[in-house]
LODOZA-883154 format. One line per 4 residues: number of its first residue (from 1); their letters; for each residue x negated, y, z of N, C-alpha, C, CB. Coordinates in pm, whole numbers, plus 50000, padded with zeros to 5 digits. Atoms other than C-alpha are relative to their C-alpha. Glycine has a CB too. Layout:
residues N
NUM = a = X Y Z X Y Z X Y Z X Y Z | ...
END
This chain:
residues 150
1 = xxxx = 50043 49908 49896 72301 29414 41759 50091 49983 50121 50002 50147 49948 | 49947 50011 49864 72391 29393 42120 50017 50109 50087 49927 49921 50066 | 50010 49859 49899 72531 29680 42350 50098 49959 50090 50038 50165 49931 | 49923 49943 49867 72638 29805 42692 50081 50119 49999 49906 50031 50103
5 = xxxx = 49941 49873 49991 72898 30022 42700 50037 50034 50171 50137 49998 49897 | 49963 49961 49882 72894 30227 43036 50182 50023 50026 49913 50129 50016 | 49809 49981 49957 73284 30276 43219 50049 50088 49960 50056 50020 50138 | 49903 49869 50077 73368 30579 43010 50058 49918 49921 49928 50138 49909
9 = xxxx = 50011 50068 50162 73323 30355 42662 50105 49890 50006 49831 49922 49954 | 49964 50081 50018 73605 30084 42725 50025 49979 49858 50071 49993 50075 | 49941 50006 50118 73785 30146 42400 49900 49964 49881 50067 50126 49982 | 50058 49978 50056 73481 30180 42248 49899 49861 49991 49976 50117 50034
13 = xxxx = 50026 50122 50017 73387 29855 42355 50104 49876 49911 49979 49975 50130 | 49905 50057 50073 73697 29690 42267 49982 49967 49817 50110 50094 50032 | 50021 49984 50181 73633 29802 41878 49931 49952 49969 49971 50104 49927 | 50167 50084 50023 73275 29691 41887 50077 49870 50010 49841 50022 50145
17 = xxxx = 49980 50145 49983 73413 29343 41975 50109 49937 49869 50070 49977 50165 | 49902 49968 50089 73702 29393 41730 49926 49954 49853 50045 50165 50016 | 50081 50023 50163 73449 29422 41446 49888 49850 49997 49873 50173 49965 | 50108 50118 50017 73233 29145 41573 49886 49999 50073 49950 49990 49873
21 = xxxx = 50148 49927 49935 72943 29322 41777 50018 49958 50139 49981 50192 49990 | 50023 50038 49838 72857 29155 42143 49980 50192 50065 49804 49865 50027 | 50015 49868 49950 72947 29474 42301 50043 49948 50212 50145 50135 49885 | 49921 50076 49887 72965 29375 42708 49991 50179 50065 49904 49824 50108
25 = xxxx = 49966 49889 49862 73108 29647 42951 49998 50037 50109 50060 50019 50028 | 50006 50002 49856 73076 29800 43252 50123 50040 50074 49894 50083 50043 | 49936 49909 49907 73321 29870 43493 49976 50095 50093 50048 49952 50050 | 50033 49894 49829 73379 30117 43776 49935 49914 50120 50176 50065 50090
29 = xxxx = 50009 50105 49908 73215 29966 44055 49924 49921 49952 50108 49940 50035 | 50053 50050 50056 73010 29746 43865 49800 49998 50027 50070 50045 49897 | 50129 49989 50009 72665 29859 43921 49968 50178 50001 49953 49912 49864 | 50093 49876 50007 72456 30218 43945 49941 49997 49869 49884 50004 50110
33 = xxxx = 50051 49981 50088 72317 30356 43705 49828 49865 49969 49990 50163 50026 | 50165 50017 49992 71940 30204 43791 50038 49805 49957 49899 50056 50219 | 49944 50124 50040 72175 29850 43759 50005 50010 49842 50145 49973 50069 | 49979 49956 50150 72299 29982 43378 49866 49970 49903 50033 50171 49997
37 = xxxx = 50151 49998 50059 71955 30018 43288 49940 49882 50009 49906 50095 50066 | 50088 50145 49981 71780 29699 43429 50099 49917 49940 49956 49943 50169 | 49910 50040 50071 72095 29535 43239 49986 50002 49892 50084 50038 50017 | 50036 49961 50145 72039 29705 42931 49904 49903 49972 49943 50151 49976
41 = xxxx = 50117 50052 50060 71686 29585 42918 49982 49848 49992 49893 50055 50068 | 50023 50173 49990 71709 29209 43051 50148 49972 49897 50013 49911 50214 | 49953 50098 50109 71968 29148 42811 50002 50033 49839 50140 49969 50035 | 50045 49946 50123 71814 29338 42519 50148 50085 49904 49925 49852 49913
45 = xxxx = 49838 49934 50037 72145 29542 42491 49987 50188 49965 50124 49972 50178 | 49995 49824 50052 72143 29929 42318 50107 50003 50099 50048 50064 49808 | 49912 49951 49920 72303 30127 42619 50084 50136 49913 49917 50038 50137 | 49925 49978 50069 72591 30276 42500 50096 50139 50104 50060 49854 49952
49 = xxxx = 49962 49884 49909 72668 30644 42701 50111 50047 50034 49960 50091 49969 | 49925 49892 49991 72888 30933 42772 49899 50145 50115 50162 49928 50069 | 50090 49897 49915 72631 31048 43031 49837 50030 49971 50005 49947 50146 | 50110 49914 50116 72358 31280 42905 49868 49910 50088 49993 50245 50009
53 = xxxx = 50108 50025 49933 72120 31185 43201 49948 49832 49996 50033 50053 50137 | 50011 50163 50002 72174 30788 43230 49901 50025 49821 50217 49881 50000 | 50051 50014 50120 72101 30856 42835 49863 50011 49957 50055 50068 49941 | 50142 49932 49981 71770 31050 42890 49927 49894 50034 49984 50117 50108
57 = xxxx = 50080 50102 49880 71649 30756 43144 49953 49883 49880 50133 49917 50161 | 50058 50138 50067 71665 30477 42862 49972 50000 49874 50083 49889 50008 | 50026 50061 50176 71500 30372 42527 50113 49963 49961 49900 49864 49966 | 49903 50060 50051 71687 30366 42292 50186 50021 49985 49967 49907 50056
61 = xxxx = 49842 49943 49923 72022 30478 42446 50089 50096 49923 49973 50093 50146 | 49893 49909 50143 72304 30636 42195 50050 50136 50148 50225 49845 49897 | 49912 49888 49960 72477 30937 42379 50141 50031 49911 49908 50126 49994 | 49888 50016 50014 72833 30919 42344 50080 50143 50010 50031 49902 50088
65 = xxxx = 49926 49929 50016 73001 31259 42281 50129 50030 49960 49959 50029 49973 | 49882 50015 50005 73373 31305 42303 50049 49928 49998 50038 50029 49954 | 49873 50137 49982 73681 31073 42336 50047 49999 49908 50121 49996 50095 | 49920 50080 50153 73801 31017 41950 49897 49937 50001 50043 50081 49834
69 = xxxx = 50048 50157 50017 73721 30661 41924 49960 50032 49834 50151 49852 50035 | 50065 50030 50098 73673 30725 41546 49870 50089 50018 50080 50016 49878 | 50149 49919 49997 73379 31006 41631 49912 49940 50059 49992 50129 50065 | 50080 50076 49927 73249 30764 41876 49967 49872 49920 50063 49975 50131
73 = xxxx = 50037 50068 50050 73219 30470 41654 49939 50052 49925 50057 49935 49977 | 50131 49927 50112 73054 30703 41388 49891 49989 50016 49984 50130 49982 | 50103 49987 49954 72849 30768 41633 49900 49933 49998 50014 50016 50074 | 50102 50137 49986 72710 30404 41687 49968 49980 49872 50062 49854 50063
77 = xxxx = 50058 50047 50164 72752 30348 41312 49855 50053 49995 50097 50081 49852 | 50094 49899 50058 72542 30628 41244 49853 49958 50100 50070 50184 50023 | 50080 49982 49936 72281 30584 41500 49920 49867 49995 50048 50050 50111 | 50090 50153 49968 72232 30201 41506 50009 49934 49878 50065 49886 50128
81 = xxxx = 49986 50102 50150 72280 30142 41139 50074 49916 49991 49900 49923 49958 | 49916 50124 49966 72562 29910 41237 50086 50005 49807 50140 50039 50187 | 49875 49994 50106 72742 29796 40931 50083 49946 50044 49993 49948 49875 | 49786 50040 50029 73145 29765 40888 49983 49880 49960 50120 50094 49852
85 = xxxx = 49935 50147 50041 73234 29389 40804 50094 49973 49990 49989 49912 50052 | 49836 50080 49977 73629 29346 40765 49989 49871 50042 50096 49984 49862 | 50015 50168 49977 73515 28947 40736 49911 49975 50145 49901 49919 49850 | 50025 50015 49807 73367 28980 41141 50077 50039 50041 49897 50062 50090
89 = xxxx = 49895 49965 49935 73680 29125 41230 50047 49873 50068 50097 50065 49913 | 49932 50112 49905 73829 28953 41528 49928 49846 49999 50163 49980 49945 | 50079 50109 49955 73541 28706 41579 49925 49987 50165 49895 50002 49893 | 50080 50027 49857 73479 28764 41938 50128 50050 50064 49834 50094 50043
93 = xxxx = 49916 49953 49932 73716 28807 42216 50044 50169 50005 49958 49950 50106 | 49975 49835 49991 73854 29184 42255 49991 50036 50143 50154 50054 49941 | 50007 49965 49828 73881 29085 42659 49903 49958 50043 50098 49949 50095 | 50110 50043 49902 73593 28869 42752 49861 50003 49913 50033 49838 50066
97 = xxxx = 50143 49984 50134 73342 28930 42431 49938 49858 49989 49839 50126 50054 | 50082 50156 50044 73265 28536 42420 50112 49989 49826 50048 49807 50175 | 50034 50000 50147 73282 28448 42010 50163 49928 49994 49830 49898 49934 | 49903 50113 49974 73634 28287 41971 49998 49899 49856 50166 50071 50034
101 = xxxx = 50057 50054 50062 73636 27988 41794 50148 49931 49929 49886 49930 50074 | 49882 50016 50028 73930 27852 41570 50042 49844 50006 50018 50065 49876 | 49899 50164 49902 74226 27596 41680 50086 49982 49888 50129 50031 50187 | 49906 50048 50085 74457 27398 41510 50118 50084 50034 50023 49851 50012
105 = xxxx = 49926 49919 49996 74794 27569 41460 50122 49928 50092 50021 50048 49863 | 49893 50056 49901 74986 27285 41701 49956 50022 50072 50049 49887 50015 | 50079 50003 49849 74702 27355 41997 50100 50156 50033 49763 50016 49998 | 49945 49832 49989 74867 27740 41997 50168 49994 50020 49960 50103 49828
109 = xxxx = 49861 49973 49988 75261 27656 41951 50002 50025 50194 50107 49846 49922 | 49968 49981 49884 75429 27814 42327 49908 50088 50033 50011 49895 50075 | 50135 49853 49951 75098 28039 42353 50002 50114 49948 49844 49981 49965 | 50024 49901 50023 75195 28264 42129 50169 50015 49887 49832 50011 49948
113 = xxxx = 49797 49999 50057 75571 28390 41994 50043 49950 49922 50074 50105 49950 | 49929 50136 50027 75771 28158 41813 49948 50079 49802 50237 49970 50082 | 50009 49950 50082 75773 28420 41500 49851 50013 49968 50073 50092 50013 | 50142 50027 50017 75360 28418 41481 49984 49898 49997 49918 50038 50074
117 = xxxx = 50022 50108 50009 75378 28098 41498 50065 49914 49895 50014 49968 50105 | 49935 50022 50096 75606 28035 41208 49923 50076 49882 50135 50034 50027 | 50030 49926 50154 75457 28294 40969 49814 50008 50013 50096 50208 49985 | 50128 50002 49944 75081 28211 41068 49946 49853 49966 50004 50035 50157
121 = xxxx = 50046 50162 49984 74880 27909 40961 49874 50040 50089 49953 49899 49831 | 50093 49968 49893 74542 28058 41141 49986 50036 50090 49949 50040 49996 | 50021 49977 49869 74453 28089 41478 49876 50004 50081 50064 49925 50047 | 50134 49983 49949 74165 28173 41706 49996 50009 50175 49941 50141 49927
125 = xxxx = 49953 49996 49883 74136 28099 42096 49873 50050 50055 50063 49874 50053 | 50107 49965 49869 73889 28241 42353 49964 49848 50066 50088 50117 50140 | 50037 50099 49918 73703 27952 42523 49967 50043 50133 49899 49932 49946 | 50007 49934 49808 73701 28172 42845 50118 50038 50035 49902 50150 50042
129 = xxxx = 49885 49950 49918 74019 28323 42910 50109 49921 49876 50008 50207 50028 | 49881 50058 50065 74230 28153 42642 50094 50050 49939 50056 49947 50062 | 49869 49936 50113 74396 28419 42433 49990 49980 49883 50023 50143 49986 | 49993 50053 50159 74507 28334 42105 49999 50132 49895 50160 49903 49971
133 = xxxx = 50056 49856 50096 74407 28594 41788 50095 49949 49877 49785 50016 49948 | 49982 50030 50140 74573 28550 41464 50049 50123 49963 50091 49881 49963 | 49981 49897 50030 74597 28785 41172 50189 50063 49956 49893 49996 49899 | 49873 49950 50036 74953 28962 41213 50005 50120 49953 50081 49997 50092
137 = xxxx = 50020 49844 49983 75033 29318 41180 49921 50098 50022 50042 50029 50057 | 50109 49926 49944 74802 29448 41396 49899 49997 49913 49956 49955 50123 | 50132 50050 50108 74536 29268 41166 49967 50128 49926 50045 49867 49872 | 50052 49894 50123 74624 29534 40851 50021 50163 50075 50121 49979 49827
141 = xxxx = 50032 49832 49969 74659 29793 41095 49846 50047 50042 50097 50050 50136 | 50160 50014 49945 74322 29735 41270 49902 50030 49870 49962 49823 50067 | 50100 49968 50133 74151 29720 40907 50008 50147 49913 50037 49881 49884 | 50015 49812 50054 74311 30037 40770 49922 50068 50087 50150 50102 50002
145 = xxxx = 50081 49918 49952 74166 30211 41035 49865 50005 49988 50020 50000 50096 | 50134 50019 49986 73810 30054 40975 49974 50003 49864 49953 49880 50077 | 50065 49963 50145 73821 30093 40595 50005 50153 49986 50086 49929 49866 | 50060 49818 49974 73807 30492 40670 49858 50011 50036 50081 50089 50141
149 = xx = 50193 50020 49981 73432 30388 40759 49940 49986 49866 49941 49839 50093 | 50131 50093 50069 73328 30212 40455 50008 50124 49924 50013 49819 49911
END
């Protein structure tokens, strides 16, 4: 499933991408509402709210109530049937949502701290902006938080 998260939803995009879900974002500035919408539809993307009215305007359209990121992912769970995957975790960028695709572990030495790079045989690079992913710390923190879903 594919969504737009309007400029409230960053975080909320972030996670979506986190788990694996083409979630693309809008910024401030970015477009009008009547943009959001003709967006939504030409790229077959569930618009992804905070605002009741934008929400009203489109098929389909989740309404986003409150700022806890876990009530707000519920939300989508719940609404778009999305299932949890630990094994799609960290398969798409977190900054540019293109799919990242995995590198050898000498293409990464100098890109990423000497200590990740010693205690790390896997690695994963963005083919758009070029940040490197591998599972450290963050990894089993990121998953505890997403096995409170399953």
């Amino acid at each position: 499933m594919r969504f737009l998260c309007d400029q409230m939803l960053g975080s909320l995009a972030k996670w979506l991408r986190i788990l694996g879900h083409d979630a693309a974002y809008v910024r401030e500035g970015e477009g009008d509402d009547d943009r959001l919408l003709e967006r939504a539809a030409d790229e077959e993307r569930v618009l992804l709210t905070r605002d009741k009215e934008l929400a009203d305007r489109a098929a389909g359209a989740v309404l986003i109530e409150g700022t806890s990121l876990e009530r707000q992912l519920r939300r989508v769970f719940d609404a778009c049937d999305v299932e949890v995957s630990v094994d799609a975790m960290l398969s798409r960028c977190t900054v540019c949502n293109v799919p990242v695709v995995a590198v050898d572990k000498t293409e990464v030495r100098g890109d990423v701290p000497e200590h990740a790079y010693e205690m790390h045989e896997r690695f994963w690079r963005c083919p758009s902006c070029g940040r490197v992913y591998w599972k450290g710390t963050h990894w089993d923190n990121m998953r505890g938080f997403i096995e409170r879903f399953g």
